[in-house]
N, C-alpha and C positions, 0 to 999 in steps of 0.2 A: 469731427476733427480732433486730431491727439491732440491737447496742447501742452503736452510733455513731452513731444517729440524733440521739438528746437531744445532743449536744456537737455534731453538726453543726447544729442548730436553734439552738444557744446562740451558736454563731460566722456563722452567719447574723443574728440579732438585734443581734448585735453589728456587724455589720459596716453593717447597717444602720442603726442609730444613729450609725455615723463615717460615711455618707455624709449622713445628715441636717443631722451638726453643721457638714461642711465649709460654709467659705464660698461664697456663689456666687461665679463666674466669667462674667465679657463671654463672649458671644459672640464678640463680636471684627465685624469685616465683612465680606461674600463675597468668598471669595476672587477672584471671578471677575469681579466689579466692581470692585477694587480693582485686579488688573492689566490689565482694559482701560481703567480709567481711566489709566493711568501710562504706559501704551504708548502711545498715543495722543499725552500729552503730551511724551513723549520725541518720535515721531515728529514733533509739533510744532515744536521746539525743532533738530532734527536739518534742516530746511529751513530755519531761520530765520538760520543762523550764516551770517557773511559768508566771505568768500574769504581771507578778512584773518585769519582762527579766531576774532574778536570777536562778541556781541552787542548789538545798538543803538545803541554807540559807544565807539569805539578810542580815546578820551581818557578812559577810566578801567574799573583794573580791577575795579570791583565786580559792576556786573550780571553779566560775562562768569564772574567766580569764582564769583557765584551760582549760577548755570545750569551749571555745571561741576560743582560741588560736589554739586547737584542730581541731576546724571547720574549720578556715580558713588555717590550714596547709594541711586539705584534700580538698580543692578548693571550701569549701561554699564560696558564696561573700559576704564583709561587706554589702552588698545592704539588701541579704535577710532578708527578715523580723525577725528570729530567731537572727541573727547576729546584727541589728537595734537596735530590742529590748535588746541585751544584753547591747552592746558599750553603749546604754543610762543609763541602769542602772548602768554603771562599773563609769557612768561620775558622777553619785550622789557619789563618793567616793572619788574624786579628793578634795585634803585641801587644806588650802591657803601654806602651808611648799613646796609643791610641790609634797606630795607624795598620793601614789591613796590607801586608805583602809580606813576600818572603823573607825570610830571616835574613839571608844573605846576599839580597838584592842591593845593587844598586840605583833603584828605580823606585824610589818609597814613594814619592808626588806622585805618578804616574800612576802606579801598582795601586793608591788608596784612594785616587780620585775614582776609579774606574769602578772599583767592588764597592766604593759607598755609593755611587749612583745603584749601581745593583740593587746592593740594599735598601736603599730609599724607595726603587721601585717594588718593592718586596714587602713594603711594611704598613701593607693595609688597618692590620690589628694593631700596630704598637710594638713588638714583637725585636721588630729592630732600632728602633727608636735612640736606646743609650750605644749603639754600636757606631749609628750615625753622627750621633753628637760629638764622641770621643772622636772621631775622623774628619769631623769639621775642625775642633783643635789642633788634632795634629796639623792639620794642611797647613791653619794659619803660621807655626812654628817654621815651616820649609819660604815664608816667604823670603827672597833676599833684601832687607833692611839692615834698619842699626844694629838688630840683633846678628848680621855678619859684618858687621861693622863699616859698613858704605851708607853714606849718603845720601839726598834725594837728587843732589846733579849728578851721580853715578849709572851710565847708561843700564847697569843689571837692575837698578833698584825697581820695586816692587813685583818684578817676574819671580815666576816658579821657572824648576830646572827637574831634572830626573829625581832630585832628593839628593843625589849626592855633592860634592865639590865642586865640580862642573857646574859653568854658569848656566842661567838662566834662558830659556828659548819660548817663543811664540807658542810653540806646537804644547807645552805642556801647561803654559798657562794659560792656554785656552782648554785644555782639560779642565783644568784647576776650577775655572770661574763657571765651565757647565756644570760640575760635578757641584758646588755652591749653589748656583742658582736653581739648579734640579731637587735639592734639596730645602729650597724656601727662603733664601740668604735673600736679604734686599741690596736695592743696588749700591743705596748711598755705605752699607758697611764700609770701613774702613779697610780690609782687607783689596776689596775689588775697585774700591780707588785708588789704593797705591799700585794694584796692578794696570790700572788704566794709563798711570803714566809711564810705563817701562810696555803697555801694548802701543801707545802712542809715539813712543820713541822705533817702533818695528815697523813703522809707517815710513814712506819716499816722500814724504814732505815737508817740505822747511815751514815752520808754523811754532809758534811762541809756546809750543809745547812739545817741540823737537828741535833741539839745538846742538843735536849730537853732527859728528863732521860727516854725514851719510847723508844727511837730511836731504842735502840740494843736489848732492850731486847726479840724482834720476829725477828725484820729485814729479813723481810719475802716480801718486797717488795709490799707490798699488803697498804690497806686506813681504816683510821675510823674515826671514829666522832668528835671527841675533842681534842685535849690536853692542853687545857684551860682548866683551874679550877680544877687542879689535875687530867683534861682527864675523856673521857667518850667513849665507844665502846658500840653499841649496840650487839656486838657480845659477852661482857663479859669480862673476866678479866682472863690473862693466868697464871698458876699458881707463877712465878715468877714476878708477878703484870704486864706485856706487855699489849697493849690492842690490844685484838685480831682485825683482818684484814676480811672484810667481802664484798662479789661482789658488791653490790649496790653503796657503796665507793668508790671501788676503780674504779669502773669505773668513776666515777663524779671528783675523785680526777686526773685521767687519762685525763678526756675530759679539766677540768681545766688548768693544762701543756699544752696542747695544746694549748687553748686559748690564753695561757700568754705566744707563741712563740717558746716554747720547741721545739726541734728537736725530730726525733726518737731514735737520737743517744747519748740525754743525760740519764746518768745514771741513772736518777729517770725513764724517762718511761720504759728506757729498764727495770726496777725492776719490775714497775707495770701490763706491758706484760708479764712480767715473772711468776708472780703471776696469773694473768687473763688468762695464756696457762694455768698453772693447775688446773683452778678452773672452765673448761670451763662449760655452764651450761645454757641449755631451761628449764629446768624442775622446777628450784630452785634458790631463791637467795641467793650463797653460802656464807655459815657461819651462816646462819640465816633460811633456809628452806624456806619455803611458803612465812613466814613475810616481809613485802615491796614488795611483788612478782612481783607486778605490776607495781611501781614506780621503781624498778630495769627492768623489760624489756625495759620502756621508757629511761632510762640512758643507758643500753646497748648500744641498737638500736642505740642511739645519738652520743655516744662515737665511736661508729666503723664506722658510714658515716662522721664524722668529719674525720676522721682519717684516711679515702676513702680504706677502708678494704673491700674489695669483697669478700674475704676469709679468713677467720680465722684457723690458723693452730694451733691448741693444744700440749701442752707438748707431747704427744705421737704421732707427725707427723699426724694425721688426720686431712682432711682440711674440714673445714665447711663453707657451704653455709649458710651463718648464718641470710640472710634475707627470703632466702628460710623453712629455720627449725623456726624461729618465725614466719612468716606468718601462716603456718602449725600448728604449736602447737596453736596461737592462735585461729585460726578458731574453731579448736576440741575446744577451753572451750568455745567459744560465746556459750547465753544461746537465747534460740527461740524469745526472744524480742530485741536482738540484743546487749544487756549488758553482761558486766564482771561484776565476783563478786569474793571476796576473802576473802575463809570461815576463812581466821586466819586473822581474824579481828584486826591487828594492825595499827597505822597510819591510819585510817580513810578508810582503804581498806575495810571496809562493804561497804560503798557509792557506788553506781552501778554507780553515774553520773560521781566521781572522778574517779572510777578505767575504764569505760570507755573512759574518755579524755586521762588518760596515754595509754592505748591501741593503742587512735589515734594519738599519739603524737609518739609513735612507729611506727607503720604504715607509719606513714608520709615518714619515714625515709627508708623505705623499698621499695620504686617504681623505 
């Protein structure tokens, strides 16, 4: 007789009950679609650059730092040539201020967030090291504070804006704070708390850290674009003057919080997961349809592996595999030369080279 049978039956039961109790896990996407989707698009991208290393246009660095950045977050190496040529053309932008764009841009935040994530990803050796530092300073100078002479009750206060005059908006200071954090910035810096409270104020909910006149009027939990300068929603304007909440937002305003420390358990994210279950969405960027479509799946994507989401559970208990259903959805729109295109041509989504990088800048996030 075994008499090691009963304790190995008991430790099989057992073992089988902790594999019941685990939680499920994603699938995840095939692997095999997922890198010939990204191949494809790299090869894309790899005939598209000019002789010049730029793409679409050598009067501003952002597309070109997009599609860079893009590259080497699907594992081009700065070595290759494509990558070579770009990093040298992104260094003809570099000014004596510290910040990397066009001389005559008016999009300096924007244009230096973007080519110092580039470089950051670029700088295995050290090589770029003082180019990124100097473009950490600059940023901190574009922040809107006392040094423009507002307040911390001033709804613009601690956002970023394009760089120029022009108040401050969601869309760029969430640039701002990935380009920071991609570069090693911790969260308590004082830069990314003073922007937490002007990402906090971009939030639909009235909370002791939004006291601005927008706060209640949706309190919907949900993100938009401004509330500087009397507020701006690209979603529109709800009849009681609210400015409506729209996904592309609120996910950046979501990834944002996170960056600046937030817990899961403080009330602002739990709002804005609360909004993001209801508005769950591959197909559209909700509040808005098609428009941003592209730049809202590269924010998705970003937002739910920061926030180490394998599954996404919807207002209505459906759980999504939600690197597996982007993978998927985007394969179906690649067009035979390896690009994305997006026929509601807003924000600069005609460009096949920009709305490609965001594709890969998605992707990235999905392996």
């Amino acid at each position: 007789m075994n008499r090691l049978l009963p304790l190995r039956s008991i430790f099989a039961g057992c073992l089988a009950v902790f594999v019941l109790a685990a939680p499920a896990r994603a699938a995840g996407p095939d692997p095999a679609l997922l890198k010939s989707t990204v191949d494809q698009a790299i090869d894309f991208l790899k005939t598209t650059q000019t002789d010049e290393g730029f793409w679409t246009t050598g009067t501003n660095a952002g597309i070109t730092g997009l599609v860079l950045t893009a590259l080497l977050d699907n594992g081009v190496s700065p070595d290759d040539p494509v990558a070579k040529q770009a990093l040298a053309h992104l260094e003809t932008y570099i000014q004596p201020d510290g910040g990397i764009y066009f001389e005559k841009t008016t999009h300096k935040n924007y244009e230096t967030c973007i080519a110092m994530m580039a470089f950051h990803k670029a700088n295995a050796d050290g090589r770029y090291t003082k180019i990124v530092d100097n473009a950490k300073n600059f940023l901190r100078g574009l922040q809107w504070d006392q040094g423009e002479g507002i307040e911390s009750s001033d709804p613009a206060y601690g956002g970023f804006g394009y760089g120029s005059h022009k108040r401050p908006d969601l869309s760029n200071t969430q640039f701002l704070l990935e380009a920071l954090k991609t570069a090693g910035v911790p969260s308590d810096d004082p830069a990314i708390q003073k922007a937490l409270i002007f990402v906090s104020r971009t939030q639909n909910l009235e909370t002791e850290h939004n006291t601005t006149p927008f706060a209640a009027r949706i309190n919907d939990g949900g993100f938009y674009y401004t509330p500087a300068a009397e507020g701006t929603s690209q979603a529109g304007i709800d009849n009681n003057g609210g400015l409506r909440s729209y996904g592309s937002m609120t996910y950046a305003g979501l990834k944002s919080m996170i960056y600046a420390g937030l817990s899961k358990d403080d009330v602002r994210v739990k709002a804005a997961l609360n909004w993001l279950k209801k508005h769950y969405s591959i197909e559209q960027n909700p509040g808005l349809g098609k428009q941003g479509l592209y730049y809202y799946y590269h924010t998705f994507a970003r937002t739910l592996a920061v926030m180490e989401m394998d599954v996404f559970e919807d207002a209505e208990g459906v759980k999504h595999d939600w690197r597996k259903e982007l993978v998927e959805t985007l394969a179906a729109q690649q067009k035979s030369n390896g690009s994305w295109l997006n026929e509601a041509d807003r924000w600069m989504e005609g460009d096949p080279n920009l709305v490609t990088a965001y594709v890969l800048l998605a992707l990235s996030n999905c392996k």
